[in-house]
CHARMM-style PDB file with segment names, atoms N, HN, CA, C and O in Angstrom:
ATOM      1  N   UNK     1     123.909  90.789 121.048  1.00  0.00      PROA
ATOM      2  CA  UNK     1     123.413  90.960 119.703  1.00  0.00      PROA
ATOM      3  C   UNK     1     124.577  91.138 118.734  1.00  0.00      PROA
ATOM      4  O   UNK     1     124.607  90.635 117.611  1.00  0.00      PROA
ATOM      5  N   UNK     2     125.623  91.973 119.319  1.00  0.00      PROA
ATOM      6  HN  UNK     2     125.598  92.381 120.231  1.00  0.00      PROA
ATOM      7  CA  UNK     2     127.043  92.263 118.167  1.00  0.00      PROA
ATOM      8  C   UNK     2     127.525  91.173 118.076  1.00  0.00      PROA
ATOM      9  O   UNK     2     127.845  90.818 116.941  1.00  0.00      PROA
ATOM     10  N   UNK     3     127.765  90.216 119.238  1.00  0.00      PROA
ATOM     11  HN  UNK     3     127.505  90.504 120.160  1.00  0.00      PROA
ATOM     12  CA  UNK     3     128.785  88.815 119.023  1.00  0.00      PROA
ATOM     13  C   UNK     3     128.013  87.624 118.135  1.00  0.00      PROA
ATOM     14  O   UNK     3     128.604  86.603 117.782  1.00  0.00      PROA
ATOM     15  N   UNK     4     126.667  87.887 117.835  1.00  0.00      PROA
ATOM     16  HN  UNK     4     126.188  88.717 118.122  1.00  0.00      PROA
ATOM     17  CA  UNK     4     125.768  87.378 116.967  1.00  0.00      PROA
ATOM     18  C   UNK     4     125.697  87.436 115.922  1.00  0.00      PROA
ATOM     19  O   UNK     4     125.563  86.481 115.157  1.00  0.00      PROA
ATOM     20  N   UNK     5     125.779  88.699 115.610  1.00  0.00      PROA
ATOM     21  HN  UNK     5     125.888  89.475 116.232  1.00  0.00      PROA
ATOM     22  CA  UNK     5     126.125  89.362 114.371  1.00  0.00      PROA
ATOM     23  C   UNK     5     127.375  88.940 113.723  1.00  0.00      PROA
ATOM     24  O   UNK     5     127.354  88.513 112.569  1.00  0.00      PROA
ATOM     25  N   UNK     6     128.365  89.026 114.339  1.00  0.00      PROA
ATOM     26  HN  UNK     6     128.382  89.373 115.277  1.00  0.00      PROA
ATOM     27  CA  UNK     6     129.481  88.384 113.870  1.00  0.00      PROA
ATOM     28  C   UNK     6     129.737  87.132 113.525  1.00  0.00      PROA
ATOM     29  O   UNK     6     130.198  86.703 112.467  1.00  0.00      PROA
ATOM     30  N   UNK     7     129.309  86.401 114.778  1.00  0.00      PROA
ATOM     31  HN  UNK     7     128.935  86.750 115.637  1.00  0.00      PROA
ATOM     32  CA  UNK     7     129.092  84.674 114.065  1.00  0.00      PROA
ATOM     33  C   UNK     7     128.307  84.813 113.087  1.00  0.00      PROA
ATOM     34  O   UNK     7     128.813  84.442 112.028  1.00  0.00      PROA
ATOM     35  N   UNK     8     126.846  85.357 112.978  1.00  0.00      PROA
ATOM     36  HN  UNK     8     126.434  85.658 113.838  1.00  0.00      PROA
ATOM     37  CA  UNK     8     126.767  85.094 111.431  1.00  0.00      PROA
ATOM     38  C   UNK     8     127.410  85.377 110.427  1.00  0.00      PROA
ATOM     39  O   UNK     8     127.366  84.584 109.486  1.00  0.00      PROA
ATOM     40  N   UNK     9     128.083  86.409 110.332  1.00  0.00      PROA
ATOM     41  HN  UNK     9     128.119  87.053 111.096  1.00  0.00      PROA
ATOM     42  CA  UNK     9     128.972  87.065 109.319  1.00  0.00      PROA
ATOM     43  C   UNK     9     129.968  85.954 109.308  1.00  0.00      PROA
ATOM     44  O   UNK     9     130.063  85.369 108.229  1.00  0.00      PROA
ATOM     45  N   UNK    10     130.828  85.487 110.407  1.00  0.00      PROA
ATOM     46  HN  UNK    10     130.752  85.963 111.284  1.00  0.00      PROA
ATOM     47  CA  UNK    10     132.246  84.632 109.993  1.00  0.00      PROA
ATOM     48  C   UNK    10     131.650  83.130 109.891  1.00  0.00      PROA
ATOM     49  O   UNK    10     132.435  82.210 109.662  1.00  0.00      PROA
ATOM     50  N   UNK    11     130.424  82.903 110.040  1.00  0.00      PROA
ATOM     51  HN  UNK    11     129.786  83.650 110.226  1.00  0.00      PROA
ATOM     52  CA  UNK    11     130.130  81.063 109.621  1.00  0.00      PROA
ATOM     53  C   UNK    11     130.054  81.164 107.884  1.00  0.00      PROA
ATOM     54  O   UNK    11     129.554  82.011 107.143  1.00  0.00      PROA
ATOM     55  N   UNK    12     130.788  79.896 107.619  1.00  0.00      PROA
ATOM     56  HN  UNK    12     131.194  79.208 108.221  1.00  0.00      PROA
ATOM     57  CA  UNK    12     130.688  79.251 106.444  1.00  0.00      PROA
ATOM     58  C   UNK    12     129.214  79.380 105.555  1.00  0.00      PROA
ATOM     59  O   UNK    12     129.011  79.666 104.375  1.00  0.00      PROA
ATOM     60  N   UNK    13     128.241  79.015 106.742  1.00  0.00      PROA
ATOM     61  HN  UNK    13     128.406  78.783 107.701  1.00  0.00      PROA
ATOM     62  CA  UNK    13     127.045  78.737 106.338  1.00  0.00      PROA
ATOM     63  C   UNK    13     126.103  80.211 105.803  1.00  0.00      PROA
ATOM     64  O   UNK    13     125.004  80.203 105.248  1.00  0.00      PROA
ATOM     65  N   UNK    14     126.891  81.339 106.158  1.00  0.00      PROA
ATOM     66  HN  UNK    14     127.784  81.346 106.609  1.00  0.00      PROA
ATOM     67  CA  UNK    14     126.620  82.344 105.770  1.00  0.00      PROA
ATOM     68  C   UNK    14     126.001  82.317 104.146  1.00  0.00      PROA
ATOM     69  O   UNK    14     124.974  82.975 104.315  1.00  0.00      PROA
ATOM     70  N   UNK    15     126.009  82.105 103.303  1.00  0.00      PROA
ATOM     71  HN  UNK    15     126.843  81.571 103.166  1.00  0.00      PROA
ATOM     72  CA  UNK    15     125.859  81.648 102.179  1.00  0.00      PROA
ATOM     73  C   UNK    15     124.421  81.225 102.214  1.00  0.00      PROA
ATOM     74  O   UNK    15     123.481  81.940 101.865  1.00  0.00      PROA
ATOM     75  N   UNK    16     124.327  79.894 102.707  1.00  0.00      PROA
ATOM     76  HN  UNK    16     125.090  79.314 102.991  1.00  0.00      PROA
ATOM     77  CA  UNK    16     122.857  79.460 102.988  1.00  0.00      PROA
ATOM     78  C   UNK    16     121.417  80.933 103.590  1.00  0.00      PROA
ATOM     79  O   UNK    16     120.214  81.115 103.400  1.00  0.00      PROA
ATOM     80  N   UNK    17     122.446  81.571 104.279  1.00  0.00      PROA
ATOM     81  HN  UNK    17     123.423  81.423 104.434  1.00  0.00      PROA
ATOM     82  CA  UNK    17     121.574  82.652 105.272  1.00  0.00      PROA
ATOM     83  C   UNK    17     121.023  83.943 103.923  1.00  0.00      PROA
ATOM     84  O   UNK    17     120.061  84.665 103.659  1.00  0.00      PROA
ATOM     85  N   UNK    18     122.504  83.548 103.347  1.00  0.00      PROA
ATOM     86  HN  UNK    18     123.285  82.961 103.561  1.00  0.00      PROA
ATOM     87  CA  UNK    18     121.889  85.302 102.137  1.00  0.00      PROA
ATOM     88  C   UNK    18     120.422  84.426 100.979  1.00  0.00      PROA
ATOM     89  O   UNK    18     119.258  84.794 100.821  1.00  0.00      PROA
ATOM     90  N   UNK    19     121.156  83.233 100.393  1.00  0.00      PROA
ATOM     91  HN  UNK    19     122.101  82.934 100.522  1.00  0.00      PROA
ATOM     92  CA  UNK    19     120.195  82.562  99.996  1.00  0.00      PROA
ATOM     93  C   UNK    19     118.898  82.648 100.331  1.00  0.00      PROA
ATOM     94  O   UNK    19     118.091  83.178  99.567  1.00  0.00      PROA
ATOM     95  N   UNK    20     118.517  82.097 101.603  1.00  0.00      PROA
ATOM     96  HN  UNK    20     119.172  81.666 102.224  1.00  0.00      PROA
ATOM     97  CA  UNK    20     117.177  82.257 102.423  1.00  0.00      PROA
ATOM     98  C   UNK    20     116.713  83.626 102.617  1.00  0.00      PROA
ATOM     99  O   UNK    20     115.495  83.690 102.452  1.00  0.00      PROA
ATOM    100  N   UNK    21     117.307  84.851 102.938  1.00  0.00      PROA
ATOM    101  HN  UNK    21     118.296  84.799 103.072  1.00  0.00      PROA
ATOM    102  CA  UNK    21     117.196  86.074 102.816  1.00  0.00      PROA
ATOM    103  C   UNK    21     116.224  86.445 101.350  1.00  0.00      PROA
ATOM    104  O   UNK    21     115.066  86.854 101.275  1.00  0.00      PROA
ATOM    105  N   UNK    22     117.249  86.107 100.238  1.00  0.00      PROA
ATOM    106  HN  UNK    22     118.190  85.775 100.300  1.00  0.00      PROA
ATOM    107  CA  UNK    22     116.768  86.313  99.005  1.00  0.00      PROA
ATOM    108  C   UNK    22     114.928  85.639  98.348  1.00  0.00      PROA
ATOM    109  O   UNK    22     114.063  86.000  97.550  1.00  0.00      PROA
ATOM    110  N   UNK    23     115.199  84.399  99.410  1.00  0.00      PROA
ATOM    111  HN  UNK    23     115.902  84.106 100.059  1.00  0.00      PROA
ATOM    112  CA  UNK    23     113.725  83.469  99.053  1.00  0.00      PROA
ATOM    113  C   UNK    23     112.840  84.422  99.633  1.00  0.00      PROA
ATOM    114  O   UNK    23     111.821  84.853  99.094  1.00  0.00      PROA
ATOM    115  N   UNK    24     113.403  84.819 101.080  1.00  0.00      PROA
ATOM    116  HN  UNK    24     114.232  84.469 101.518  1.00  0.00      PROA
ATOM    117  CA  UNK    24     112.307  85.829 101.507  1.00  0.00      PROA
ATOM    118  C   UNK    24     112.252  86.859 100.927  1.00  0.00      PROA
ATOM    119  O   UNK    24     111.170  87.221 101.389  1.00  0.00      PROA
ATOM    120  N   UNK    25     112.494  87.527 100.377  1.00  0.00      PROA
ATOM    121  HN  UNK    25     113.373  87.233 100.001  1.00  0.00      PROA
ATOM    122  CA  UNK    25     112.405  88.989  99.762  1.00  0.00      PROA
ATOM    123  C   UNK    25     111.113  88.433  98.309  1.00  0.00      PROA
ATOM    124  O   UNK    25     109.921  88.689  98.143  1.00  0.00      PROA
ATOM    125  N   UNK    26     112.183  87.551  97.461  1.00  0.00      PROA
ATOM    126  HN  UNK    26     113.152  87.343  97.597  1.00  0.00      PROA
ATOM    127  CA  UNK    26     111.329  87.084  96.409  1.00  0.00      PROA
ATOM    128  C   UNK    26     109.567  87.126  97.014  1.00  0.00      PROA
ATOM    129  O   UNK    26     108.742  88.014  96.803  1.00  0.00      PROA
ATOM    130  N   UNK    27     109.402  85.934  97.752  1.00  0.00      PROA
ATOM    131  HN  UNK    27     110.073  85.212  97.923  1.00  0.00      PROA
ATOM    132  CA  UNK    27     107.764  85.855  98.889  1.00  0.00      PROA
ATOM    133  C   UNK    27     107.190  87.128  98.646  1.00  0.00      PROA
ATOM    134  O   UNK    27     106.225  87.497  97.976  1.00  0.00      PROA
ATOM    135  N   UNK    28     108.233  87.854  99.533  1.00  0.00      PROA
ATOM    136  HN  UNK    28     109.017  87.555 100.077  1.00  0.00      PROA
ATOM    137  CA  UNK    28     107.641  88.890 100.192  1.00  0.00      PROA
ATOM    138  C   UNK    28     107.173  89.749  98.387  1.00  0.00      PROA
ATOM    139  O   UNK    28     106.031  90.208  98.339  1.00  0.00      PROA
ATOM    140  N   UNK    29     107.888  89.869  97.334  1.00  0.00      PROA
ATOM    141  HN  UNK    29     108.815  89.496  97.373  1.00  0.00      PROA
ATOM    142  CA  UNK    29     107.455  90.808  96.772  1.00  0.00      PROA
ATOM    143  C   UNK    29     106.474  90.332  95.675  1.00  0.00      PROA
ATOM    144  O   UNK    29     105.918  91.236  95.051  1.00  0.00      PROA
ATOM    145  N   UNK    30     106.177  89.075  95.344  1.00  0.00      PROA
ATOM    146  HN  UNK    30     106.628  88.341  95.851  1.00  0.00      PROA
ATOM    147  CA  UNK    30     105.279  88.036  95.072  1.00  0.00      PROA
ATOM    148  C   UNK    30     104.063  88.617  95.900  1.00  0.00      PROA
ATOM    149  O   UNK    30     103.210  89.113  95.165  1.00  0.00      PROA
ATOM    150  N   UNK    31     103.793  88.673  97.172  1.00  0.00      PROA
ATOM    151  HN  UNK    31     104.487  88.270  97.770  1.00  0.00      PROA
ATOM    152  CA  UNK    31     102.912  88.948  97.955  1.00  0.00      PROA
ATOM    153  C   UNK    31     102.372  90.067  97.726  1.00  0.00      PROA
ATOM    154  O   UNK    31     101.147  90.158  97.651  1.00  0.00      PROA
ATOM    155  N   UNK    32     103.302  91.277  97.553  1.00  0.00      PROA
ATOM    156  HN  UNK    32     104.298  91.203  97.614  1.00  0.00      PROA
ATOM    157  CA  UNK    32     103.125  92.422  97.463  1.00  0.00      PROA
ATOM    158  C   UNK    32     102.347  92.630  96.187  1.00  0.00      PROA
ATOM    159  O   UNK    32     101.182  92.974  95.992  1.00  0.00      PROA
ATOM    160  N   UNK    33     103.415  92.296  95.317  1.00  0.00      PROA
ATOM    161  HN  UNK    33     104.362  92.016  95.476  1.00  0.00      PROA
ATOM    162  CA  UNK    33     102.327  92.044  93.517  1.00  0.00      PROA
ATOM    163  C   UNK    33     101.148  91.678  93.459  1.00  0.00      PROA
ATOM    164  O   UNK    33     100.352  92.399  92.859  1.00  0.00      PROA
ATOM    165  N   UNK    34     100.705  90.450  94.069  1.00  0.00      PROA
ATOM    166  HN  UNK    34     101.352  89.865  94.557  1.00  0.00      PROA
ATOM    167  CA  UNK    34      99.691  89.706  93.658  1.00  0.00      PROA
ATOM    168  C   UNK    34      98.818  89.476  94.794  1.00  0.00      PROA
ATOM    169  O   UNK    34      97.943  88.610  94.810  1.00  0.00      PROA
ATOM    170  N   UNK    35      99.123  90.410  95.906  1.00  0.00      PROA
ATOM    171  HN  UNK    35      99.834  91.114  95.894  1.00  0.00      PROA
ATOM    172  CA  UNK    35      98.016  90.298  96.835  1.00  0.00      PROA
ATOM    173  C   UNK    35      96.890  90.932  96.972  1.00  0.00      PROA
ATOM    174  O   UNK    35      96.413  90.778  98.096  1.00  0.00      PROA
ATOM    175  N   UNK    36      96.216  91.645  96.205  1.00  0.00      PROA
ATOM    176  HN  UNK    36      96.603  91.770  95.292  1.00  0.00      PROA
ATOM    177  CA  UNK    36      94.950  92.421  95.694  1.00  0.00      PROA
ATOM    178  C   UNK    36      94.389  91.542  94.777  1.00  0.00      PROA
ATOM    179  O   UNK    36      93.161  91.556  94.693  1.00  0.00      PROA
ATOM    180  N   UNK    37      95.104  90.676  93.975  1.00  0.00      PROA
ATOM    181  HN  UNK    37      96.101  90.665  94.044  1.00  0.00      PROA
ATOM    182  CA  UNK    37      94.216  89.883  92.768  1.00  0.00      PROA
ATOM    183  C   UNK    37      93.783  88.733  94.173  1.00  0.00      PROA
ATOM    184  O   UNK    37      92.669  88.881  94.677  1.00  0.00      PROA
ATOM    185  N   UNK    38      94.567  87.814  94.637  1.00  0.00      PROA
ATOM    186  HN  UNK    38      95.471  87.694  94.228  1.00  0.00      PROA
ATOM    187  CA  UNK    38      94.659  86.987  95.853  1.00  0.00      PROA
ATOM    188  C   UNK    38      93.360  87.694  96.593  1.00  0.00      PROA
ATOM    189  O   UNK    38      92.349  87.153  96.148  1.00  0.00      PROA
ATOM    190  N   UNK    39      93.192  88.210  97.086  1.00  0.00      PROA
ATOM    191  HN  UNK    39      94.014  88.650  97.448  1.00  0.00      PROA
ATOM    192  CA  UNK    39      92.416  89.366  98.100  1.00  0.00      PROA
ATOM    193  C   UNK    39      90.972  89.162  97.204  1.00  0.00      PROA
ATOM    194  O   UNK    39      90.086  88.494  97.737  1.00  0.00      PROA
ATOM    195  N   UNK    40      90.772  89.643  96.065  1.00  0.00      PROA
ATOM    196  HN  UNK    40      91.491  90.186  95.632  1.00  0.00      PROA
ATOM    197  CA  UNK    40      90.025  89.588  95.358  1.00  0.00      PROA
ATOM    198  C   UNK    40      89.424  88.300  95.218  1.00  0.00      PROA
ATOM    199  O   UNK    40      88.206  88.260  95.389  1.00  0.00      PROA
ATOM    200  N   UNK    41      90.086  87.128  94.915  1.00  0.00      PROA
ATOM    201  HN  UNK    41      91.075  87.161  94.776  1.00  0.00      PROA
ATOM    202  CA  UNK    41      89.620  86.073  94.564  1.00  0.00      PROA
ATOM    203  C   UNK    41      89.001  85.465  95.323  1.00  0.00      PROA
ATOM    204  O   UNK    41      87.914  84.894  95.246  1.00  0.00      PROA
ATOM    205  N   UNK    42      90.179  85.667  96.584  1.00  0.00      PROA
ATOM    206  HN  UNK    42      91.062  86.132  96.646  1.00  0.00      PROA
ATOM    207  CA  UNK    42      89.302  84.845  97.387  1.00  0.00      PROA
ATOM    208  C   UNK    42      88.213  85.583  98.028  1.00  0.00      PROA
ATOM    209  O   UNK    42      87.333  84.759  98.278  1.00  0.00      PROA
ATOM    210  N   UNK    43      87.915  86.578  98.354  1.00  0.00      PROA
ATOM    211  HN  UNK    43      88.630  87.247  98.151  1.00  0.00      PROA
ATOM    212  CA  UNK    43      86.843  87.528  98.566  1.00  0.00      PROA
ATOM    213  C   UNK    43      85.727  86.620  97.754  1.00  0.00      PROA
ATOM    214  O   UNK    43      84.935  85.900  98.363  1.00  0.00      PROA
ATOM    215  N   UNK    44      85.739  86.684  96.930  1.00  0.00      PROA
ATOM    216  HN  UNK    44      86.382  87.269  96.436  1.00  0.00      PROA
ATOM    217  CA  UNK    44      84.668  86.211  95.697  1.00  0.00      PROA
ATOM    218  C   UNK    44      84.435  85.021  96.077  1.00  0.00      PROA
ATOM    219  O   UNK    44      83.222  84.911  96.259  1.00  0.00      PROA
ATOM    220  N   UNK    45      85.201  83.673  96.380  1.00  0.00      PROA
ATOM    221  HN  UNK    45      86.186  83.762  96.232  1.00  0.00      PROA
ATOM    222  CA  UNK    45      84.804  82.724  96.894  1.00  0.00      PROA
ATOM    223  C   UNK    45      84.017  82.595  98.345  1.00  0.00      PROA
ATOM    224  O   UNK    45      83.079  81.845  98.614  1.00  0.00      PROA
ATOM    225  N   UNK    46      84.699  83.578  99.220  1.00  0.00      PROA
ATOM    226  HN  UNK    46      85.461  84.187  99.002  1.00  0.00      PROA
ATOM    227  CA  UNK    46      84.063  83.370 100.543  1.00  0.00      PROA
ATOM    228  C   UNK    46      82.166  83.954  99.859  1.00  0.00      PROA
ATOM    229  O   UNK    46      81.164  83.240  99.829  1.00  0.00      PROA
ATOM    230  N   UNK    47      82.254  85.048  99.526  1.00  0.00      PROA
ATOM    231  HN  UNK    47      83.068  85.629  99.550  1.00  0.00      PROA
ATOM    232  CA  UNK    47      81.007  85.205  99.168  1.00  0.00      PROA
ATOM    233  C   UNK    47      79.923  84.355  98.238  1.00  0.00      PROA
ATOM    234  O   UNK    47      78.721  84.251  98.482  1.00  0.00      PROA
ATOM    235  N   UNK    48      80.632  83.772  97.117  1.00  0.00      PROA
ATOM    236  HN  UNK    48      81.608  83.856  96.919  1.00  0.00      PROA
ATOM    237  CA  UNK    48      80.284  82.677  96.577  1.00  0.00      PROA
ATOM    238  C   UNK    48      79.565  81.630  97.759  1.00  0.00      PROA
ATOM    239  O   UNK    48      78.428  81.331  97.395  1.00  0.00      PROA
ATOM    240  N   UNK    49      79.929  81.026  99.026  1.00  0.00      PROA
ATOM    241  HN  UNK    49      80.853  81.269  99.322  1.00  0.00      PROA
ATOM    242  CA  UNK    49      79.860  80.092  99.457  1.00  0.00      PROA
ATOM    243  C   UNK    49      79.003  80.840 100.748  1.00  0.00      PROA
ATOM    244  O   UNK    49      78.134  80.177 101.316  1.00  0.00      PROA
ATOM    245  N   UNK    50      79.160  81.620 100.991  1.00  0.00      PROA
ATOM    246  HN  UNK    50      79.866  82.159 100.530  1.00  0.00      PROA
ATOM    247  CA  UNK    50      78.187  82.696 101.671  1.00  0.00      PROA
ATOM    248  C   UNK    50      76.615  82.428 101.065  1.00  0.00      PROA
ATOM    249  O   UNK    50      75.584  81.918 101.502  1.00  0.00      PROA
ATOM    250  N   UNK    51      76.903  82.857 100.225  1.00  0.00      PROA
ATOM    251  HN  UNK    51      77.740  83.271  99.870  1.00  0.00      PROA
ATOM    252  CA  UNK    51      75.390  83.275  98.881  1.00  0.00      PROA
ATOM    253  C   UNK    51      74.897  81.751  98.941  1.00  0.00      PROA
ATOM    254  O   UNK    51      73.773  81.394  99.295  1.00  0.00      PROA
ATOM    255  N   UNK    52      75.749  81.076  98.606  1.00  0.00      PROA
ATOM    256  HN  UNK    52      76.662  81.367  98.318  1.00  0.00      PROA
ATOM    257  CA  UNK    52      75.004  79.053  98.545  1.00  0.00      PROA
ATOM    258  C   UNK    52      74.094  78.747 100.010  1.00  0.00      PROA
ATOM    259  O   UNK    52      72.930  78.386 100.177  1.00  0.00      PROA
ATOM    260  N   UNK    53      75.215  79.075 100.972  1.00  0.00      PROA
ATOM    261  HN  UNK    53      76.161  79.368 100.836  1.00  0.00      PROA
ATOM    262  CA  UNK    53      74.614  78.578 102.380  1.00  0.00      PROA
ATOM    263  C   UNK    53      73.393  79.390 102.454  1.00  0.00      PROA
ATOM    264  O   UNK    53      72.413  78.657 102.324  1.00  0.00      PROA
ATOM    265  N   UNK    54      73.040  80.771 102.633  1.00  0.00      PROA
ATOM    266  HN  UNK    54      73.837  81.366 102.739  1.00  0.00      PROA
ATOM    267  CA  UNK    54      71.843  81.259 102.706  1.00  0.00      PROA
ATOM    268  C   UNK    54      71.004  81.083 102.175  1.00  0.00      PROA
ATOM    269  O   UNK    54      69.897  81.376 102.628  1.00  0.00      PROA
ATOM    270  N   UNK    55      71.203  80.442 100.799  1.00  0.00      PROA
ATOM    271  HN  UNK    55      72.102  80.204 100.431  1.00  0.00      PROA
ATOM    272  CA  UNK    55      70.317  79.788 100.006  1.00  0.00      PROA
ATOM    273  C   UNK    55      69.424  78.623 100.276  1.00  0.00      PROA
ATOM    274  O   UNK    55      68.207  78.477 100.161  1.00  0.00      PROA
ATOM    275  N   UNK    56      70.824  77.479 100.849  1.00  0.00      PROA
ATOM    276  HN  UNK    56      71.812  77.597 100.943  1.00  0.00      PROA
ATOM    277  CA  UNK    56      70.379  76.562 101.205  1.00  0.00      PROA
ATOM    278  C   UNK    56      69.482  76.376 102.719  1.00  0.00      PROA
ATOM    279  O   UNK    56      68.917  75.346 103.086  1.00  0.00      PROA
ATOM    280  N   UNK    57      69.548  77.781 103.502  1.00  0.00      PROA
ATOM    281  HN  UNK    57      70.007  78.618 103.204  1.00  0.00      PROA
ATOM    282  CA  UNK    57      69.473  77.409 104.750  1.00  0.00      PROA
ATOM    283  C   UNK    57      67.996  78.504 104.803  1.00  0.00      PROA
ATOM    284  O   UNK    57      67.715  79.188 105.787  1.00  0.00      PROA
ATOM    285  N   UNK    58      67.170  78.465 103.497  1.00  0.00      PROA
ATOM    286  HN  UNK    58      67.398  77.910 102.697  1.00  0.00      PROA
ATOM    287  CA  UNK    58      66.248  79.311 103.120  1.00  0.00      PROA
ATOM    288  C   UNK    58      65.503  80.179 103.650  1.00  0.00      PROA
ATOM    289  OT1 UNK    58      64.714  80.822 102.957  1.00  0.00      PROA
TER     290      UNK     58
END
């Protein structure tokens, strides 16, 4: 795991890795924000389409 650690630290490509790090964090706190409205919405649709089928299936 340490000699791992290190190649990532001494590759070039290290750069690319903090980058991708950062996309994930961004996601992740996007998710965090807006996952109760998300949660919500779609809640409302599954039930929406819930409510139709029982309707239809009289």
């Amino acid at each position: 795991m340490k000699a791992m650690i290190e190649r990532f630290v001494r590759e070039e490509d290290g750069a690319a890795g903090v980058e991708y790090a950062l996309l994930l964090a961004f996601v992740a706190l996007v998710m965090v924000t807006y996952g109760t409205t998300v949660k919500t919405a779609v809640g409302a649709i599954w039930n929406s389409v819930a409510t139709q089928l029982s309707t239809a299936a009289g």
